[in-house]
N, C-alpha and C positions, 0 to 999 in steps of 0.2 A: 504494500500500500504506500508507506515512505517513497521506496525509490522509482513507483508511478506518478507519484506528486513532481520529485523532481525535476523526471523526464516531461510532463507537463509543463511543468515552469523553465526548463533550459528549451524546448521547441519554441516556446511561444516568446523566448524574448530571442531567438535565433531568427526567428518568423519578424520581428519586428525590426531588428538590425538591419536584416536582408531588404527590408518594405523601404528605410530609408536607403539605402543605398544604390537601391534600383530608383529609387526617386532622382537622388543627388543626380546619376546618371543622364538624366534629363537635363540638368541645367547647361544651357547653353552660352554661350558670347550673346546672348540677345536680351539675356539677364541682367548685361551691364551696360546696358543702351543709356539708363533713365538711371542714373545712381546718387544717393542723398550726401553732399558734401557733410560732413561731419566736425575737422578742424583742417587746417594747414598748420605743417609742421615746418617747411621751408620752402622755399622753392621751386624744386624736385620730390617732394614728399608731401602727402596728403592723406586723410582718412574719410572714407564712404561708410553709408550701407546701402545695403543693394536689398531695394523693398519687393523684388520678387522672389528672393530667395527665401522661404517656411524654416528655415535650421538656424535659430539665431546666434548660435554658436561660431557659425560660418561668415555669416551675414551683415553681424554689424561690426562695426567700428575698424574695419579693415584696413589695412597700412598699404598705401599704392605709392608704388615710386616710378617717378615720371620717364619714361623710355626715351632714351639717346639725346639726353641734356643731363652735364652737369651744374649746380647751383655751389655759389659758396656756400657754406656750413657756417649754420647759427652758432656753435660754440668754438671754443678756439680761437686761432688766429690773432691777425691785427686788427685794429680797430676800422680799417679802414676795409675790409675782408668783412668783419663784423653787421659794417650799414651798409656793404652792397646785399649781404646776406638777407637783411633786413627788408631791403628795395624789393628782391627775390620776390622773399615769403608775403610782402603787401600784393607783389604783382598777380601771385599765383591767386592768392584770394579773393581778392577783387573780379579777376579774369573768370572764379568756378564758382563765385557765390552769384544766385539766382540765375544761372544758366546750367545751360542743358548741358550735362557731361557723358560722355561715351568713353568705356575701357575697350579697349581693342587689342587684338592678341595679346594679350597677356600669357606672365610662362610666372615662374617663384625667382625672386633674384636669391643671392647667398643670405642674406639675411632674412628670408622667408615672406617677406613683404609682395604682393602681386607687382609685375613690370610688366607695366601697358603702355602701348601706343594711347595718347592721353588726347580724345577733339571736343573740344567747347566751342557751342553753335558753330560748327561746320567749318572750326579750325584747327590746327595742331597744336597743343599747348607746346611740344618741345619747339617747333619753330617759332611760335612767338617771344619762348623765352631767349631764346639766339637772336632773333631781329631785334629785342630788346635790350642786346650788352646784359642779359641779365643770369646767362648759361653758355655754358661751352660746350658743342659736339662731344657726346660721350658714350662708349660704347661697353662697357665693364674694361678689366683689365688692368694695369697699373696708371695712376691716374700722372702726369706730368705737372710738375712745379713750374 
């Protein structure tokens, strides 16, 4: 009788892993069409939730770092590295708050954060921040001083 119970209870929550997972499976690139800015951290780095995604675990407060732009870094440096840092992180905010933001291929950078192709209304966040002195072509890899 015990170990019918168990087997009950290890199916049905193997039954229910499996339900999410075949769910997840579904989620597409089209999930990140329409995604909720959250804050801006610099730059190149930002956090969504993606309100089609049911798994809130996955879904909110997600770490996106901007594909093929470098931004100075808010910490460290000189002070003058420091306020362009700064100019960055206004620019990027400005540019993703009340517009439509679209993640596009996206892959996991080393630090586990999603690295997307980044368009706000029907443009490239990484070219704007290059047209704007405000990033530098970047593509991983050793970064140049």
């Amino acid at each position: 009788m015990f170990t019918n119970r168990i087997l009950f209870i290890a199916i049905g929550l193997l039954l229910t892993v499996c339900t999410h997972i075949v769910h997840a499976k579904h989620i597409t690139t089209e999930n990140f069409r329409q995604v909720i800015l959250r804050s801006v951290y610099d730059g190149d780095t930002f956090y969504v939730d993606i309100p089609s995604c049911d798994i809130a675990i996955f879904c909110e407060h997600i770490p996106i770092r901007v594909r093929g732009v470098d931004c100075p870094e808010m910490k460290g440096g000189t002070p003058e590295t420091k306020a362009r840092a700064k100019q960055a992180k206004t620019f990027t905010q400005e540019i993703l708050s009340n517009s439509e933001i679209s993640l596009q291929n996206c892959t996991r950078d080393k630090y586990f954060r999603l690295l997307c192709d980044v368009v706000v209304n029907n443009k490239s966040l990484t070219q704007e921040l290059i047209k704007n002195s405000l990033g530098v072509p970047y593509n991983g890899g050793t970064k140049t001083k």
